[in-house]
LOFI-126325 format. One line per 3 residues: their letters; for each residue x, y, z of C-alpha. Coordinates in Angstrom, 1 decimal, decimal comma. Layout:
BEGIN
A> X Y Z ~ ... $
//
This chain:
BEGIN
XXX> 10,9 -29,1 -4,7 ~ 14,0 -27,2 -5,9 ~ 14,7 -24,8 -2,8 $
XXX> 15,3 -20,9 -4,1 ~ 17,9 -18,6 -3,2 ~ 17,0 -16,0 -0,5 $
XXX> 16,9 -13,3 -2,3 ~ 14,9 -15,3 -4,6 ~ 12,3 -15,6 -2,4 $
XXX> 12,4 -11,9 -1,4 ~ 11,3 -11,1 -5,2 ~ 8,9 -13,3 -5,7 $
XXX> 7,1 -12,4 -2,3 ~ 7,4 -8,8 -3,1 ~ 5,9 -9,5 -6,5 $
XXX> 3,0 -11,3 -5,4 ~ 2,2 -8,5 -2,5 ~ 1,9 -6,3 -5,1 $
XXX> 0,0 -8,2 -7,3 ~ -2,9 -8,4 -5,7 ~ -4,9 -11,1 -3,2 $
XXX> -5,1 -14,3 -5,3 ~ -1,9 -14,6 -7,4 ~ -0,4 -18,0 -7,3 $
XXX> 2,3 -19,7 -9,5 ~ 0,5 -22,6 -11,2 ~ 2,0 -25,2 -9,2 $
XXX> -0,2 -23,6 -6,1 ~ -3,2 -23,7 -7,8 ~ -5,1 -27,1 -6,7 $
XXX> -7,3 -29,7 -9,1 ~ -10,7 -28,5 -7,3 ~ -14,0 -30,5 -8,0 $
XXX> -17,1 -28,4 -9,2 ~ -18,4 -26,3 -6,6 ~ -22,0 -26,1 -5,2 $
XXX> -24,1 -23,8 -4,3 ~ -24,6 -23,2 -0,1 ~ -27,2 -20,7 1,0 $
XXX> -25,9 -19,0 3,8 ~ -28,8 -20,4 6,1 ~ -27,4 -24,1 5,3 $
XXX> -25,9 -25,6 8,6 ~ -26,0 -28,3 11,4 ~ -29,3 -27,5 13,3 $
XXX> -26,9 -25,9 16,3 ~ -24,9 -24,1 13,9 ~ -25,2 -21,0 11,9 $
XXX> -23,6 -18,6 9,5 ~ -22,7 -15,3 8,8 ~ -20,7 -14,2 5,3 $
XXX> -18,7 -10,6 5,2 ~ -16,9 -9,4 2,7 ~ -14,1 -7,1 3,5 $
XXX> -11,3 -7,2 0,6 ~ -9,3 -10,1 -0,2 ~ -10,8 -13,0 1,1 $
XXX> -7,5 -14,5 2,7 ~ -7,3 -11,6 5,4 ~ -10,7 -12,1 6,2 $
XXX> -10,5 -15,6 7,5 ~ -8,0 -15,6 10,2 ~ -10,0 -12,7 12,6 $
XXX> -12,6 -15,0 12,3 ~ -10,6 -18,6 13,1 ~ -9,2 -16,8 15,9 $
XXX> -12,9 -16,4 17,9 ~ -14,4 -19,0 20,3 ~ -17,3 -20,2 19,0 $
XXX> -16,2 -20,3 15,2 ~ -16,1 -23,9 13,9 ~ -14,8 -23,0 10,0 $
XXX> -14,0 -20,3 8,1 ~ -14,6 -20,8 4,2 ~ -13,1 -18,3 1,3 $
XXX> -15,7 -17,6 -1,5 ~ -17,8 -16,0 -3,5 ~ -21,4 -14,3 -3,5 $
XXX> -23,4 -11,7 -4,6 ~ -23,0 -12,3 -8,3 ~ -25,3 -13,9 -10,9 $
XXX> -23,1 -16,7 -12,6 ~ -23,3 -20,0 -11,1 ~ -20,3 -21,9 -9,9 $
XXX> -17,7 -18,7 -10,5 ~ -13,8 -19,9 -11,3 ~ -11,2 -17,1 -9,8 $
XXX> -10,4 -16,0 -12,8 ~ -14,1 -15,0 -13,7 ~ -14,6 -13,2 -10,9 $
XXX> -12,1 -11,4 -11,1 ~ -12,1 -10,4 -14,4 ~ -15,5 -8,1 -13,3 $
XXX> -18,7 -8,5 -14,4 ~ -20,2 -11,5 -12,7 ~ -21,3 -9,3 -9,4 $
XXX> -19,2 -11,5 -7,1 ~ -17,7 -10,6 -4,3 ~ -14,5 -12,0 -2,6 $
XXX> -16,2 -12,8 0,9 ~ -16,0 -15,4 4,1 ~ -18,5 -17,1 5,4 $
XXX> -18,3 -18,0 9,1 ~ -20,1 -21,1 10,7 ~ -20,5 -20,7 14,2 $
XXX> -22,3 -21,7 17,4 ~ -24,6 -19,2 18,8 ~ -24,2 -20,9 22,3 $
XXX> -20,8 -19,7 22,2 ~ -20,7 -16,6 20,1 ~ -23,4 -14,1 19,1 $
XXX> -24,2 -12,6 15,8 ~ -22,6 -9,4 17,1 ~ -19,5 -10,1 18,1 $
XXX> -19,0 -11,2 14,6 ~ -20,4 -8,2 13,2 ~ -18,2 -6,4 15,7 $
XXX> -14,7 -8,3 14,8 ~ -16,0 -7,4 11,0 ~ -16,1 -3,6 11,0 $
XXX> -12,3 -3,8 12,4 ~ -11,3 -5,5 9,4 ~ -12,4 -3,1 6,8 $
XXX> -12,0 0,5 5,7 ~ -15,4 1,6 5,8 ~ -14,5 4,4 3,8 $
XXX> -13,4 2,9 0,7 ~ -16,3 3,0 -1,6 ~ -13,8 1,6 -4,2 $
XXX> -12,2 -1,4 -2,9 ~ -10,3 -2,4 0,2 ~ -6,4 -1,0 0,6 $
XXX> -4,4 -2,2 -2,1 ~ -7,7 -4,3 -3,9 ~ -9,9 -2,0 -5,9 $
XXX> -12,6 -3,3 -7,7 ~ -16,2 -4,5 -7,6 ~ -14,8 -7,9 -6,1 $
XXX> -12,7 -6,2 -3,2 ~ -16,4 -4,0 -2,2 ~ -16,5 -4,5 1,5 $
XXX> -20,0 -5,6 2,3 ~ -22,2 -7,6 5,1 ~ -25,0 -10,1 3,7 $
XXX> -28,0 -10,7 6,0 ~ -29,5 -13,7 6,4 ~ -32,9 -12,5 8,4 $
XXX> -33,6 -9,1 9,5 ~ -32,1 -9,5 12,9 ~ -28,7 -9,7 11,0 $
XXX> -30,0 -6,7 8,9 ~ -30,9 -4,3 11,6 ~ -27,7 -5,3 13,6 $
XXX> -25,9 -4,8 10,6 ~ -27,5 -1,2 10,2 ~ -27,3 -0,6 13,6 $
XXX> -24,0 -0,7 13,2 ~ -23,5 1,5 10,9 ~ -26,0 4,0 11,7 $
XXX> -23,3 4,1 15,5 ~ -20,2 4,1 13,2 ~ -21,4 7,2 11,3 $
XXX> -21,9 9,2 14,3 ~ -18,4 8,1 15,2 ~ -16,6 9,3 12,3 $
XXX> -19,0 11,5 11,0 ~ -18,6 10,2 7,1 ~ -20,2 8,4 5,2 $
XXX> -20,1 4,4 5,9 ~ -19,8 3,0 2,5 ~ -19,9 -0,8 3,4 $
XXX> -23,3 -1,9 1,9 ~ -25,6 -4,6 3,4 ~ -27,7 -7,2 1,2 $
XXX> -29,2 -9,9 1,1 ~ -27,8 -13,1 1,2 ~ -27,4 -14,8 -2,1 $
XXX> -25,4 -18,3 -3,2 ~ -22,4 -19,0 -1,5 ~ -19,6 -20,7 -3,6 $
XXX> -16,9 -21,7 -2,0 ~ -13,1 -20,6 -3,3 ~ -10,9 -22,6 -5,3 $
XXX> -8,2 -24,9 -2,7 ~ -5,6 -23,1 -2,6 ~ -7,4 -19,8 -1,1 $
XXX> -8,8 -21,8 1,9 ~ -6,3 -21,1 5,0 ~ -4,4 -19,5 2,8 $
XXX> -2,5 -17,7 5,7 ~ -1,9 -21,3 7,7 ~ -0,8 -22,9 4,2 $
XXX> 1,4 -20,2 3,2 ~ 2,2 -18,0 6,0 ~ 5,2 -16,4 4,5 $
XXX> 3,5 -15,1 1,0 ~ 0,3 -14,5 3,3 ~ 2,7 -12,0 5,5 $
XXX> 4,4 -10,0 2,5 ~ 0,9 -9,9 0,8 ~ -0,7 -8,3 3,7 $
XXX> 1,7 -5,9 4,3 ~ 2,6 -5,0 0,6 ~ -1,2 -4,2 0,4 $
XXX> -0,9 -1,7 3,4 ~ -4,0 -3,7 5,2 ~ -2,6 -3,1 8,7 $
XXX> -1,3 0,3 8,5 ~ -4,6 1,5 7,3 ~ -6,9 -0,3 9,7 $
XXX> -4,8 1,0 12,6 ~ -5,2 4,5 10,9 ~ -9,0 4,3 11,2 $
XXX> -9,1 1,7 14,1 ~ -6,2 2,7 16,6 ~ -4,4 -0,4 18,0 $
//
């Protein structure tokens, strides 16, 4: 592969932080076979899952990877009506999909709340029109239940992080739907391509904001 200048590089970073979570030349994007639909629910008997969405689905996935007790971390898409969604039709609106993660996990090792708690701390739970520099129904933070253990933790939650800030809590929590996984090149996005991952993050402001509501 022909090696770019420096500089080079610096422009086409800054670009694609500014673009938005998912822009890729064409020779990132991977020959993917058709996708099928996974419920949530679907696992090993001693594994479960959870599925968050919190803005672009790249920054979501490391958080996540980084707990003990997470076996996989999977970029997708859910909450929409069109089977098998392509990038590009989700994000061209109107499918109802959001960009989201599902985590599979092991309960023996990790509970369903310390995932719900590494969640909020990824999100502006504020933003009732996106997440940082991703606006749009895709980039709506949400948490999709699978049971209503997960939906009154999830509300719990909520109910504690509204007496916190005393403002409204806009994340919304629904009911599972389909999960279809994300195209290749979006899973580990940020272990694949850790430099475009890095100016991406920080072009969109995603730190600086959650240390805003979050602290350090």
């Amino acid at each position: 592969m022909t090696q770019l200048k420096p500089f080079s590089v610096l422009v086409s970073l800054s670009i694609l932080a500014l673009a938005g979570c998912g822009t890729q030349s064409p020779a990132q994007a991977d020959s993917v076979a058709p996708k099928a639909a996974i419920s949530p629910a679907t696992s090993p008997s001693n594994l479960a899952t959870a599925v968050f969405a919190g803005g672009c689905f790249w920054c979501m996935e490391k958080p996540f990877d980084e707990i003990q007790g997470v076996v996989a971390t999977t970029s997708g898409y859910t909450g929409g009506t069109l089977a098998n969604p392509t990038y590009e039709q989700v994000g061209r609106g109107g499918t109802g999909h959001f960009e989201a993660v599902k985590i599979t996990y092991d309960p023996a090792k990790v509970s369903y709340q310390k995932l719900l708690d590494t969640y909020w701390r990824q999100v502006d739970p504020f933003d009732a029109f996106g997440q940082f520099c991703d606006k749009g129904e895709t980039y709506l933070p949400a948490i999709f239940y699978a049971n209503e253990t997960e939906k009154k933790a999830a509300e719990a939650a909520r109910e504690v992080l509204f007496a916190r800030f005393k403002k409204p809590i806009v994340v919304q929590i629904l009911p599972a739907k389909a999960f279809y996984d994300a195209e290749g090149y979006h899973q580990d996005y940020y272990q694949k391509n850790p430099l475009r991952y890095a100016y991406y993050r920080n072009g969109c402001g995603r730190d600086a904001r959650l240390r805003a509501v979050w602290g350090q």
